[in-house]
TIGURO-248762 format. One record per residue: y, x, z of N, C-alpha, C in turn. Coordinates in steps of 0.2 Angstrom, whole numbers, plus 5000, padded with zeros to 4 digits. Layout:
# residues N
YXZYXZYXZ/...
***
This chain:
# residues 725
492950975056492951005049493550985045/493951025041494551035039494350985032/494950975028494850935023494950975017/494450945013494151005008494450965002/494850915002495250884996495750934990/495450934986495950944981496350924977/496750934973497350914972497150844970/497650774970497350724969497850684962/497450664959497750624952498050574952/498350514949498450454954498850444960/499050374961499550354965499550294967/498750294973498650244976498350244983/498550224987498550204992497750234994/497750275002496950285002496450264996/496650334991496250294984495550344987/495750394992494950434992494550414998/494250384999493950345005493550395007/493350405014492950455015492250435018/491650475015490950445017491050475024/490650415027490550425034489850415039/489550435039488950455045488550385048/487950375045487650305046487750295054/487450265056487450235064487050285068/487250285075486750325079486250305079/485550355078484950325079484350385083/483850375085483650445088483050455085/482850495081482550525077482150585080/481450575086481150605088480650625085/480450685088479950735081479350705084/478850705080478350705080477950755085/477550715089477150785094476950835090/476950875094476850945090476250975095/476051015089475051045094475251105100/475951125097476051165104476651155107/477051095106477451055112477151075120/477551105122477451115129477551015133/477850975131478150945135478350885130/478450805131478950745128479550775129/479850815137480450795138480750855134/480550945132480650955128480850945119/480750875118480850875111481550825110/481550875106482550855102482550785099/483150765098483350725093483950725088/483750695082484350735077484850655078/485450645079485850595079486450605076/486850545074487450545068487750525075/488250565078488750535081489450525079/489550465078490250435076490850455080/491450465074491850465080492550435077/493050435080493750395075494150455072/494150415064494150465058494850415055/495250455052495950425051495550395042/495550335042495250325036495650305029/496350345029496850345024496650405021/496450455024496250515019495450535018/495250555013494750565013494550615017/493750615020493650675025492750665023/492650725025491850735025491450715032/490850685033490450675040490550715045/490450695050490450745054489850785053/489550825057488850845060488650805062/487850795060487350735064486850765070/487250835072486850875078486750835082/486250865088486450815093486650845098/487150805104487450845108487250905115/487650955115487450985120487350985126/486750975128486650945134486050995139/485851065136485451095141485851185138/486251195142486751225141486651305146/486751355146486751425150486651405156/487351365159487551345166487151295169/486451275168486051245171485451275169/485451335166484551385164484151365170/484451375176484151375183483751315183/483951265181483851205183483151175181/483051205175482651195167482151225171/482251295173481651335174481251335179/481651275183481251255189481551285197/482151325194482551365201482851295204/482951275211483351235215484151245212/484351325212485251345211485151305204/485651265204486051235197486851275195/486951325200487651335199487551435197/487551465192487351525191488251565191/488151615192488751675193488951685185/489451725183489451705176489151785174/489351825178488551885176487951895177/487651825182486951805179486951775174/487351735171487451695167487451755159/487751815160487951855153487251895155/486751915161486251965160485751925157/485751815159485151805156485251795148/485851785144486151795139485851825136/485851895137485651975134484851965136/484651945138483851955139483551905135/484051855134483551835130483751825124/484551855122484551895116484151945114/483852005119483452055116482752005113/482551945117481751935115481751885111/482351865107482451825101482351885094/482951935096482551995091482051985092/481652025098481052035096480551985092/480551935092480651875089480551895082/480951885080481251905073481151945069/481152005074480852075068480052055068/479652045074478952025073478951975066/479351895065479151875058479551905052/479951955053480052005046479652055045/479152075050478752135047478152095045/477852035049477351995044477451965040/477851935038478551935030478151985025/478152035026478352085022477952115022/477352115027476552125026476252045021/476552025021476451945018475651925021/475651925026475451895034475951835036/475651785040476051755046475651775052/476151755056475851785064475351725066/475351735073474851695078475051635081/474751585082474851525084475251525092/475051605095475451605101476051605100/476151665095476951685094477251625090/476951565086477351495085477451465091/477151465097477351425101477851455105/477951565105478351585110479251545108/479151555099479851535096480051465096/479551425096479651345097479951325105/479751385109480151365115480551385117/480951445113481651475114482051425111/481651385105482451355099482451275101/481951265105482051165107482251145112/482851145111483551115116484051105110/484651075115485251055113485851075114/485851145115486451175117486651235109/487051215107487451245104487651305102/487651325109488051415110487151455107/486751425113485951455113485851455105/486051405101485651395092486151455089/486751455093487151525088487051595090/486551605096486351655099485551665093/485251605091484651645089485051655081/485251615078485551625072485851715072/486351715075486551795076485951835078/485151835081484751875083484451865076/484551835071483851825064483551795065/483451755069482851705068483051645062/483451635059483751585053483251635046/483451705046483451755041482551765040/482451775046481751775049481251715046/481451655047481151585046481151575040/481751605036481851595030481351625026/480951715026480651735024480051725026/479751695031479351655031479051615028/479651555025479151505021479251545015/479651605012479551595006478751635005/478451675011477551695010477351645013/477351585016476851525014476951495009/477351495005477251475000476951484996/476751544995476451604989475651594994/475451584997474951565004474551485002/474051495002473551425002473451405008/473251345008473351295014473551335021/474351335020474651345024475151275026/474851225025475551155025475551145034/475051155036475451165044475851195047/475651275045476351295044477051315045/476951285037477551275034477851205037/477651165041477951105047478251135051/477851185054477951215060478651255059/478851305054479251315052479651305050/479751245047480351195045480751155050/480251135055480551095061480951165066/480751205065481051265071481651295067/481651295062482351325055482651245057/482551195057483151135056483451145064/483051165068483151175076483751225077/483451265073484051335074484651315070/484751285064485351265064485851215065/485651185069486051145073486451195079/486751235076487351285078487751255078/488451305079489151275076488951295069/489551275064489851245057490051335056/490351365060490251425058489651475058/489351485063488851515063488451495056/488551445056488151415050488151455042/488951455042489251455035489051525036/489151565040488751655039487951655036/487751595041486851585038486951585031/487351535030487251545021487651575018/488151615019488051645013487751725015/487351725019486851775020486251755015/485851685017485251665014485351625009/485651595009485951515007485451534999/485851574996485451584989484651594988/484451614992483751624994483451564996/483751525001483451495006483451415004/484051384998484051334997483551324991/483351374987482751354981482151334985/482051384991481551364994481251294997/481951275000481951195002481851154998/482251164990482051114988481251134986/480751164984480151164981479951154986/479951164993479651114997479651054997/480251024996480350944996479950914990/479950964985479850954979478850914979/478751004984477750974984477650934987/478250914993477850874998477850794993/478350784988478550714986477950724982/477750784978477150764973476750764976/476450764983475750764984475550854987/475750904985475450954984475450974990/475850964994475750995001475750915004/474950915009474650855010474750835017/474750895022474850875029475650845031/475850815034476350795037476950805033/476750765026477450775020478050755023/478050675027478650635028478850725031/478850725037478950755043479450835038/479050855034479450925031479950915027/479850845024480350825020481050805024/480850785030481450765035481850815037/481350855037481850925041482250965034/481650965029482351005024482750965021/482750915020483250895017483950885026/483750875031484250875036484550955035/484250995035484451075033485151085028/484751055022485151055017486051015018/485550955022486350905026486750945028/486550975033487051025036487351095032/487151095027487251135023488051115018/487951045018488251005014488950975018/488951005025489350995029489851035028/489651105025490151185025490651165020/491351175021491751165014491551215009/491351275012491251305006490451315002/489951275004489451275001489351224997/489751174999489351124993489451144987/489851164982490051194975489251224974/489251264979488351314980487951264977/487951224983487451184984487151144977/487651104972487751074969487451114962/487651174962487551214956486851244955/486451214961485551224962485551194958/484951204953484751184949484251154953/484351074951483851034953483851004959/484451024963484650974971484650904969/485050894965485150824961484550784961/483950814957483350764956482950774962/482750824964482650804972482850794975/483650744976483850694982483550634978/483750644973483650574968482750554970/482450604968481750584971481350564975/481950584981481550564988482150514991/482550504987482750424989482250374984/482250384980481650334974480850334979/480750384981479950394985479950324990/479350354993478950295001479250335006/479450405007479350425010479850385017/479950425022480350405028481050365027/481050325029481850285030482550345030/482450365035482750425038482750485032/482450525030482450525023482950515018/482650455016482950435011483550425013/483850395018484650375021484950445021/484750505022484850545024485150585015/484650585012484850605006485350575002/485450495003485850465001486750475005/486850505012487350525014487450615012/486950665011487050695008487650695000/487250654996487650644991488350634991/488450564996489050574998489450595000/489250665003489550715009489950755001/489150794997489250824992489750804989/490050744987490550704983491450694986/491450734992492050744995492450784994/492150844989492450884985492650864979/493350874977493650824972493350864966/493250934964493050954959492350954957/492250914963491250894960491050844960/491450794960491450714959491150714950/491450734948491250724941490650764941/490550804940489950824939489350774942/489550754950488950714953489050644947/489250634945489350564941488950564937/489150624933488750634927488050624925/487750674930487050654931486850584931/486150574925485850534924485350484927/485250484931485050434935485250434942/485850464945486050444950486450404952/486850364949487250304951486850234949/486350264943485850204945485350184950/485150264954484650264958485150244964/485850244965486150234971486250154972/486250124965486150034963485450034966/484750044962484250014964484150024973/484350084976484450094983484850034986/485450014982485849954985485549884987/485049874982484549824983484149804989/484049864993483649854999483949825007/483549785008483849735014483749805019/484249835018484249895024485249905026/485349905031486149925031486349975030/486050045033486250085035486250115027/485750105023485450135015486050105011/486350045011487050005011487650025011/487650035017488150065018488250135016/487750185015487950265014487950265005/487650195002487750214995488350204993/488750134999489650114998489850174997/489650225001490150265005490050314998/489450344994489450364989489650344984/489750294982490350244978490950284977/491050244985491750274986492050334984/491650364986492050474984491750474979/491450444975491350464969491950434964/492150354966492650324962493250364964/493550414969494050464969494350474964/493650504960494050544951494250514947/494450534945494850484941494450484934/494250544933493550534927493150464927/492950474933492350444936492350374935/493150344935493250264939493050234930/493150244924493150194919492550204917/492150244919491150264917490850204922/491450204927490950124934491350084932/491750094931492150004928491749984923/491550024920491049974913490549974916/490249994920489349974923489549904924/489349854921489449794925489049774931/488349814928487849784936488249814943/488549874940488649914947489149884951/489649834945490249794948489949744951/489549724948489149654954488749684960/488649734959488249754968488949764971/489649794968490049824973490349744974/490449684972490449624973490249604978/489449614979489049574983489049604989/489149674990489349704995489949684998/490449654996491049634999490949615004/490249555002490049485006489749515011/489749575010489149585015489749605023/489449625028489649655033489549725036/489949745041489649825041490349875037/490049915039490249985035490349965028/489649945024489649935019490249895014/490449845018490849795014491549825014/491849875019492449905020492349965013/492050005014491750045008491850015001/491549965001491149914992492149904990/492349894992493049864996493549924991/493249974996493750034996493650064987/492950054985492650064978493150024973/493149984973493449914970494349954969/494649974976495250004975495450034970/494850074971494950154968495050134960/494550104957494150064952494950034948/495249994952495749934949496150004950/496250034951496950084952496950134944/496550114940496550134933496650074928/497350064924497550054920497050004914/496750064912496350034909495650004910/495449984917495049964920495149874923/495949864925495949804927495849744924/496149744916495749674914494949674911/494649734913494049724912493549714918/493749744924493649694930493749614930/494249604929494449534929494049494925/493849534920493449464916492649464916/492449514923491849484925491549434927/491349404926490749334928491449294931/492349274927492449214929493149234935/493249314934493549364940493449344947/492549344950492349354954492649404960/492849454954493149504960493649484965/494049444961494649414965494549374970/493949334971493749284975493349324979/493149384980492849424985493149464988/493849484987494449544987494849484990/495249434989495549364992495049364999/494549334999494349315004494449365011/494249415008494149495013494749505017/495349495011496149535013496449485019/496049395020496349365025495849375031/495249415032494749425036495149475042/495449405048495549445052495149475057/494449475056494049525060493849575059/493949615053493949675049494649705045/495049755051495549755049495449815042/495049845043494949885039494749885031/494349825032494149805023494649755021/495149725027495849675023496249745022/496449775023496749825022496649845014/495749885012495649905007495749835002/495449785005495449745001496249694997/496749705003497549715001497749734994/497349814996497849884994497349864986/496649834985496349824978496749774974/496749704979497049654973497849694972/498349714976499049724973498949814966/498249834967498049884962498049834954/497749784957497649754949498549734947/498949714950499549674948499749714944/499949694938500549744933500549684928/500949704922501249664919500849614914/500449674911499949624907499349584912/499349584918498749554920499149484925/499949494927500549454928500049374928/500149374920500049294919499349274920/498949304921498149284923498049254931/498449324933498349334942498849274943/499349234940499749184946499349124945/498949134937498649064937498049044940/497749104944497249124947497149064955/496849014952497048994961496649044966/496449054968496249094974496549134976/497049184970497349244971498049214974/498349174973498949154972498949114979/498549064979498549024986498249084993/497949144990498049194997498749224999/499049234994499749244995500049214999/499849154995500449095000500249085007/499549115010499749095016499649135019/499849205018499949265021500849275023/501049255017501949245016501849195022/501649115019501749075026501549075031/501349135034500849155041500549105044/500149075038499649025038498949045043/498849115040498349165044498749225045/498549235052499049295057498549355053/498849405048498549455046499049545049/498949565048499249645050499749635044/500249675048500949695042500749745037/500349785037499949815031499649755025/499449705027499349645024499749625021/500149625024501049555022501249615018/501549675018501849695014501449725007/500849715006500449714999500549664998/500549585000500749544998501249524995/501649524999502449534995502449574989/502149644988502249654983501749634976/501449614979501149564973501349524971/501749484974502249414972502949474966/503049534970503649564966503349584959/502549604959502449634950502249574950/501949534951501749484945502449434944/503249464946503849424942503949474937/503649544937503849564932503449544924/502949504925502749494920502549424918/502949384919502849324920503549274917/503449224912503849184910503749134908/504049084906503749014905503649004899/503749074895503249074888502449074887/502349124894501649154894501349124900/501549064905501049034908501748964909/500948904912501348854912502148844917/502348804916503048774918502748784926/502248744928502048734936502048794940/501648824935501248904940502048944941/502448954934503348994935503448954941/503548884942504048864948503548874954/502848924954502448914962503048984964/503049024957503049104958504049124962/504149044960505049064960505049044968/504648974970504748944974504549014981/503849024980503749084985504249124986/504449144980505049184983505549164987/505949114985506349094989505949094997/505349044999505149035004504949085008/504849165003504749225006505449245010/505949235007506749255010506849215015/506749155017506549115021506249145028/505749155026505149155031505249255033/505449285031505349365033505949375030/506449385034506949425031507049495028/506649515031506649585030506549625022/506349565019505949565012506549555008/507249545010507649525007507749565000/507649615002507749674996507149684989/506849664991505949624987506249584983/506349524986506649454982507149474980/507749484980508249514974507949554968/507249574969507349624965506849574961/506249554964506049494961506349454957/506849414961507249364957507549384950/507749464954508149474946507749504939/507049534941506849524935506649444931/506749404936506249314931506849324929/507549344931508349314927508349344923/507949404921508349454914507849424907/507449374908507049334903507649274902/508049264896508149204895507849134896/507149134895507049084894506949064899/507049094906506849084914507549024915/508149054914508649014917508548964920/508548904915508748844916508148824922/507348844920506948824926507048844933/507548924933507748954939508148924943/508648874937509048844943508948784944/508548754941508248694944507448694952/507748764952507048764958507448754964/507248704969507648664975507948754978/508348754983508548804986508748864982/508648864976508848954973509248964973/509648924972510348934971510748984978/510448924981510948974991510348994993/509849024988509749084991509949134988/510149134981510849174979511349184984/511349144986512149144990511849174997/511449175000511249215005510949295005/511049304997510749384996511549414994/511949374992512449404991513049404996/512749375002513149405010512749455014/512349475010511949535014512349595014/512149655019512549705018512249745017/511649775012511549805009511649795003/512249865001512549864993512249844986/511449864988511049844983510749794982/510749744989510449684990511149634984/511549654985512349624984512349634977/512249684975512249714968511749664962/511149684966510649644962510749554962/511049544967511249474966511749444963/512149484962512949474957512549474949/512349514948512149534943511649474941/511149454946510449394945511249324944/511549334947512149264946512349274939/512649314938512849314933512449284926/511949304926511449284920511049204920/511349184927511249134928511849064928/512449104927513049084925513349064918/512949104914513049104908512849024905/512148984905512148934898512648894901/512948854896513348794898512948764903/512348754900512148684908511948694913/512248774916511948804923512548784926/512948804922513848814926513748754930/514048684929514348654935513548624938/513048664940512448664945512648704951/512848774946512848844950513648824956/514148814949514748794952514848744956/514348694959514448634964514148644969/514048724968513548744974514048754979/514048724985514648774990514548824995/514048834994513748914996513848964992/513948964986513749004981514449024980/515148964981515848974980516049004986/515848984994516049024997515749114999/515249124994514849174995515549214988/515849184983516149214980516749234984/517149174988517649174990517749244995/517149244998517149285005517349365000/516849384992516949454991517649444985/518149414985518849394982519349394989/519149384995519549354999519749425004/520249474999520349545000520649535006/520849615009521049625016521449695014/521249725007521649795006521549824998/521649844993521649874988521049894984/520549934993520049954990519749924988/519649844993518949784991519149764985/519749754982520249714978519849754970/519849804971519749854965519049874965/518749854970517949874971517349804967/517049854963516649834958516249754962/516349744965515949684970516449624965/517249644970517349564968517549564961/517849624957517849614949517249584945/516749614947516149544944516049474948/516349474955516449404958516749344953/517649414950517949374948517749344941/517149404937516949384930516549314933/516249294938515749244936516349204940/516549184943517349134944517549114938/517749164933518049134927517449084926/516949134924516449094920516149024921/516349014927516148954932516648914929/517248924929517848884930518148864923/517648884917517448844911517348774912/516948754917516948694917517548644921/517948584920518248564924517848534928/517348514931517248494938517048564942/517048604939517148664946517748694947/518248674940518948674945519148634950/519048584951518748544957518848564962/517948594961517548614967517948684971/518248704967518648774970519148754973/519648714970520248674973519948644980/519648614980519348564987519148634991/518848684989518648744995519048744998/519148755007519548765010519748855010/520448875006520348955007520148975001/520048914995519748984992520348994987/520748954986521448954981521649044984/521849024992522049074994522049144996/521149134996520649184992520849234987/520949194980521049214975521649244973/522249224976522949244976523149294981/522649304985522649354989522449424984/521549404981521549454979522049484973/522249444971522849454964523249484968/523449484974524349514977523949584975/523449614978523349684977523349714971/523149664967523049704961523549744955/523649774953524249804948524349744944/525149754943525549694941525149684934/524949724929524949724923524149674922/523549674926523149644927523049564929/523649564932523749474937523749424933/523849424926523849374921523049344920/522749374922522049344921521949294928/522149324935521949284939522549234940/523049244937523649194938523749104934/523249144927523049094923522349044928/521849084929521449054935521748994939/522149034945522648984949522748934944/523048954940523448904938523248834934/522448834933521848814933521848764935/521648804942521348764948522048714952/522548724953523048694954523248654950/523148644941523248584936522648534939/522048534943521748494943521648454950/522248484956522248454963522948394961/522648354965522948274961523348264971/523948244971524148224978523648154980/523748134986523248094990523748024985/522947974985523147904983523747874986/523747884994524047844999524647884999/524947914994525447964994526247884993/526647894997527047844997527547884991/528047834984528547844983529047844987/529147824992529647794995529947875002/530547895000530747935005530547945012/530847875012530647875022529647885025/529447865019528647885021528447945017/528647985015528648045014528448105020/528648095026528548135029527848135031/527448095030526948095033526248145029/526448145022526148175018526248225015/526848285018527048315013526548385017/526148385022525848435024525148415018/524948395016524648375010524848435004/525348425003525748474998525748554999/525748585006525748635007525648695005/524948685004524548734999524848734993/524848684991525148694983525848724982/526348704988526848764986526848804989/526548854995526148914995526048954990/525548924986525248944982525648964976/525948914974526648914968526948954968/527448964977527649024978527549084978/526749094978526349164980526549174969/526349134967526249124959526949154956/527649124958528149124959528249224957/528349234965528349314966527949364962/527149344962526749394959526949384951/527349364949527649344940528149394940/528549434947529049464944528849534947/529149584943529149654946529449654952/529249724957529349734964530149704965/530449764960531049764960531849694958/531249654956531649594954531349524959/531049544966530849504971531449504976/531749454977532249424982531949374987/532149434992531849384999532149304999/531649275002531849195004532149205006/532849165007533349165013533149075016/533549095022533249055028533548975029/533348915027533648875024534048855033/534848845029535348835036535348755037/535248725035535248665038534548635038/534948635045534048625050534148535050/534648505048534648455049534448395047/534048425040533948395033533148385038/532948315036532248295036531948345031/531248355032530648385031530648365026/530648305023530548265018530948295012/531648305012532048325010532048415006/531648435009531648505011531248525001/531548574998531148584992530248584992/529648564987529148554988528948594982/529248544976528848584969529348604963/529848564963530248604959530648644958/530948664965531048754966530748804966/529948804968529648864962529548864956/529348804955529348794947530048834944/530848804947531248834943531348914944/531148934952531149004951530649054946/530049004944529449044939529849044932/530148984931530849024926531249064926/531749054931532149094930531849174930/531349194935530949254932530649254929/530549224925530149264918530649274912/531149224913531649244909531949334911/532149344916532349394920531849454919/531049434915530749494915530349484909/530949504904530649524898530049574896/530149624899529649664896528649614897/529049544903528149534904528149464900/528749434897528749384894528249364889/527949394885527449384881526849374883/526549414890526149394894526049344897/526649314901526849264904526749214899/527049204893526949144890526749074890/526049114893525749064891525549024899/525749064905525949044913526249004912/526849004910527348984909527248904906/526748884902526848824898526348784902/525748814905525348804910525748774916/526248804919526548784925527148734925/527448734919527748684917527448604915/526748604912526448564912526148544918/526048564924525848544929526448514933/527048534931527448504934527748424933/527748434926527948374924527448324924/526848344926526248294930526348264936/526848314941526548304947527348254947/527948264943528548224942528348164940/527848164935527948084932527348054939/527048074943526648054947527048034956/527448064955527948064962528848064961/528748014955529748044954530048014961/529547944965530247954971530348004975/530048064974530148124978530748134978/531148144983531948184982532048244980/532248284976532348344973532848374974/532948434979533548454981533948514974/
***
């Protein structure tokens, strides 16, 4: 059966759960006075089968299967041959096509004499239509025995004490259409408008008493008639718009009458209810979602289950969900179903989804009896033995997450410590599981600050996360996005960066190679960069410097000028406000080098910002204490030095335009000790002589200039027995 869904409102996950077909059961007729045989009698059965339960879909057929088919006629009738030629097979076909008409026209002309025939000719008919073959039920359908049966009950009706009958012909009409689904849909829209007011006044007298013989029994087969009716995509609309189908399911599930019945009636509804444009209508009505509550009550499973299932496609519409969301009783049974097992609880589950997936429904769920829903929706979503109701039950609690409901949900224990040991694979759950989890931890940072709930529960929410980067890498992209909404709240800062690990876990999203994983992290850094008493936290991090160092630490033009390390370089400076992370820069192996590297790339008119940097960070590297004045132990320390006039010289060059750079010439006397050899005051004097030689950058330089000068006369008054060539 094709899916009769209509356009669907909403943007939630398997939000249309589809009713599904109670358990196999065999539902054998009641002897009959002219039953030839027990082994001749049918049984009506629901066979299940596997249905993709992300989209909504209608029952299958509750036919039962075919099993007394053409190609064994021989067998039945008592021939030894089980194996027929396929044109014995097409002449007995035709033979007993002709005597099916005949059939037929015999009850259209006593019809229409408003007569019924003879207790022989109900016997000849009862024997041609009780089997299980299929093709045979689409054979009398095509010959009018449906059309024929039809206009018989409607002259029993107008007939006194005819209630036998009328049995006798309600069980041979439910016989004959267990056809196919087409043959079917021709039946009704031939009869259908005729055939269904009849069923129901049937159902109607048998509930009030009026027709006395074997009520269960006629009510079981119309309303099974009607089931399959309710099976066509295009009848139910029909169906539905009968005046009065409604209160006669509704009354023959309220009645004594048969189990089967009444379960029966109650998977109708929810059959009827898998048409998006008649969900609202079924809602509407007055006593049916309470009659499907007081039905809930009964220690039956099957009656349980098919009212979930009713629930369910009825909570589809979106009309629908905020008329159930304020039933509170109906909240409490879909609760107590949770608990339950079965189909049902998968269902009650799937209800609950549909329900929270309306805005204006979730803190009114929540504030039932204490947010009972959470502690039945938690327990479910870790129930590894029912992957199906942790799934619905996943996809319910991450429907409640959103902003206003943020601070309730983290302070929630139940809800919160399920999280945590799904992330900590505390319980082994499916990855449908883990990643509605994760995103629950993602919306409730979006609503959450240490304004609006306590200090403890913000560091549960920060800590997960880091531990979620930790534990699933794959989430990596989740937590940046997470983390950086807690950073864009001011008041998050300071408890952001006193949570153990976040910091390098900054520093571990920002060596990811996803552009946006990088982005969102420069960005979450930088706002965490900013109050004064984050800097030398953030800055003593040495994950976090060499996570800087690595996007500074160019190779070509493009990286140099590429939006990464230009905000690198904004949060550097901003670090290197404080002097103990000029320091910490200085002590980085590479990173001086780093940064003078990326300055060699950049356009000369730019370089004054990272020159002043350097020059920073080099006013605060101090030579080693065991540094000797003494010439002769000079040699031992002067690779100490190295970096620093490296670096001075890098500082040196990048001060003058291309054109005023004179190559090093190669010093000729090889004979001079190491010691001997220039260290720091021949850059220093070349940083003058160029900048004198480069007036037009003079006023820029200035203040280089007084910077480098000042570092030198430090480094003289601390080393004058150095030799100065």
């Amino acid at each position: 059966m094709g899916n009769t869904q209509g356009s669907l409102d909403g943007e939630i996950d398997d939000r249309n759960i589809p009713a599904r077909m109670p358990p196999k059961r065999k539902d054998y007729f009641c002897e009959l006075e002219y039953q030839t045989s027990k082994e001749s009698a049918g049984s009506a059965t629901r066979p299940e089968e596997e249905i993709d339960e992300d989209d909504i879909m209608e029952s299958d057929s509750f036919l039962v299967d075919s099993t007394i088919g053409y190609s064994n006629v021989g067998e039945q009738s008592g021939d030894q041959s089980t194996a027929l030629s396929n044109t014995e097979l097409v002449r007995i076909r035709r033979k007993r096509t002709e005597k099916l008409r005949r059939i037929a026209e015999g009850l259209i002309e006593a019809a229409s004499a408003n007569t019924i025939f003879s207790h022989f000719e109900y016997c000849e008919l009862h024997r041609e239509v009780d089997h299980n073959d299929e093709v045979k039920h689409d054979d009398e359908v095509e010959a009018g025995i449906a059309t024929a049966l039809s206009a018989t009950l409607e002259v029993l009706l107008r007939m006194s004490k005819t209630d036998v009958k009328i049995r006798k012909a309600s069980i041979d009409l439910e016989l004959v259409y267990r056809c196919s689904d087409e043959c079917r849909a021709d039946s009704f829209e031939t009869i259908g408008h005729k055939l269904v007011p009849l069923l129901l006044k049937i159902t109607k007298h048998c509930a009030n008493g009026a027709i006395k013989h074997s009520p269960e029994m006629i009510i079981k087969r119309t309303v099974k008639i009607l089931g399959y009716f309710a099976l066509l995509e295009n009848a139910r609309a029909s169906l539905v718009q009968h005046p009065g189908l409604l209160d006669t399911l509704i009354k023959v599930i309220n009645s004594d009458v048969s189990m089967t019945s009444r379960i029966d009636s109650i998977w109708m509804i929810a059959n009827l209810a898998f048409t998006d444009s008649l969900r609202g209508e079924i809602a509407q009505h007055p006593c049916l979602i309470s009659t499907l509550m007081c039905a809930s009550y009964e220690k039956n499973k099957e009656i349980s289950s098919e009212t979930a299932a009713a629930f369910m496609n009825l909570s589809a519409a979106t009309e629908n969900r905020t008329l159930m969301a304020n039933n509170s009783e109906l909240v409490r049974i879909l609760c107590f179903l949770v608990t339950e097992g079965g189909d049902a609880r998968s269902r009650a589950t799937g209800t609950l989804k549909n329900l929270a997936s309306a805005p204006e429904n979730r803190e009114r769920l929540l504030s039932y009896d204490n947010a009972i829903i959470l502690d039945a929706l938690a327990h479910t979503a870790v129930d590894t033995m029912d992957d199906k109701a942790a799934f619905r039950a996943s996809g319910a609690l991450k429907n409640f997450v959103c902003s206003e409901t943020a601070p309730f949900l983290c302070q929630h224990r139940v809800f919160f410590s399920t999280i945590e040991k799904i992330i900590s694979e505390e319980v082994k759950v499916k990855p449908k599981v883990v990643a509605d989890a994760c995103l629950m931890l993602k919306g409730v940072s979006e609503g959450v600050n240490v304004r609006n709930i306590p200090l403890s529960s913000f560091n549960k929410v920060a800590t997960l996360l880091v531990n979620l980067n930790r534990q699933i890498p794959a989430y990596s992209l989740l937590v940046a996005e997470a983390l950086a909404n807690l950073a864009k709240e001011e008041c998050n800062i300071l408890p952001l960066v006193d949570i153990p690990d976040l910091i390098g876990t900054v520093a571990n999203l920002m060596s990811s190679k996803d552009n946006k994983i990088r982005s969102m992290s420069i960005e979450m850094l930088t706002a965490l960069s900013l109050p004064p008493a984050c800097k030398e936290k953030i800055g003593s991090n040495i994950k976090i410097l060499h996570a800087l160092h690595v996007m500074l630490d160019s190779r070509g033009r493009q990286n140099s000028n590429s939006d990464f390390s230009k905000r690198a370089l904004n949060i550097v400076n901003c670090l290197a406000t404080e002097k103990k992370n000029l320091v910490e820069m200085g002590n980085l192996a590479g990173f001086l080098e780093g940064l003078i590297g990326y300055a060699r790339n950049m356009n000369i008119e730019y370089r004054s910002e990272v020159l002043d940097l350097s020059s920073a960070i080099i006013s605060t590297m101090k030579p080693p204490p065991e540094l000797s004045r003494n010439r002769n132990s000079f040699d031992s320390n002067t690779e100490s030095l190295d970096e620093t006039h490296l670096v001075m010289s890098d500082i040196d060059i990048m001060s003058k335009p291309a054109a005023s750079v004179i190559p090093r010439r190669e010093n000729k006397d090889e004979t001079k000790p190491a010691a001997m050899k220039p260290k720091i005051a021949t850059p220093v004097s070349k940083l003058g002589v160029a900048l004198k030689e480069n007036e037009e950058l003079a006023d820029r330089n200035d203040k280089e200039m007084q910077h480098l000068e000042q570092g030198r006369h430090s480094w003289e008054d601390q080393g004058n027995a150095i030799p100065v060539e």
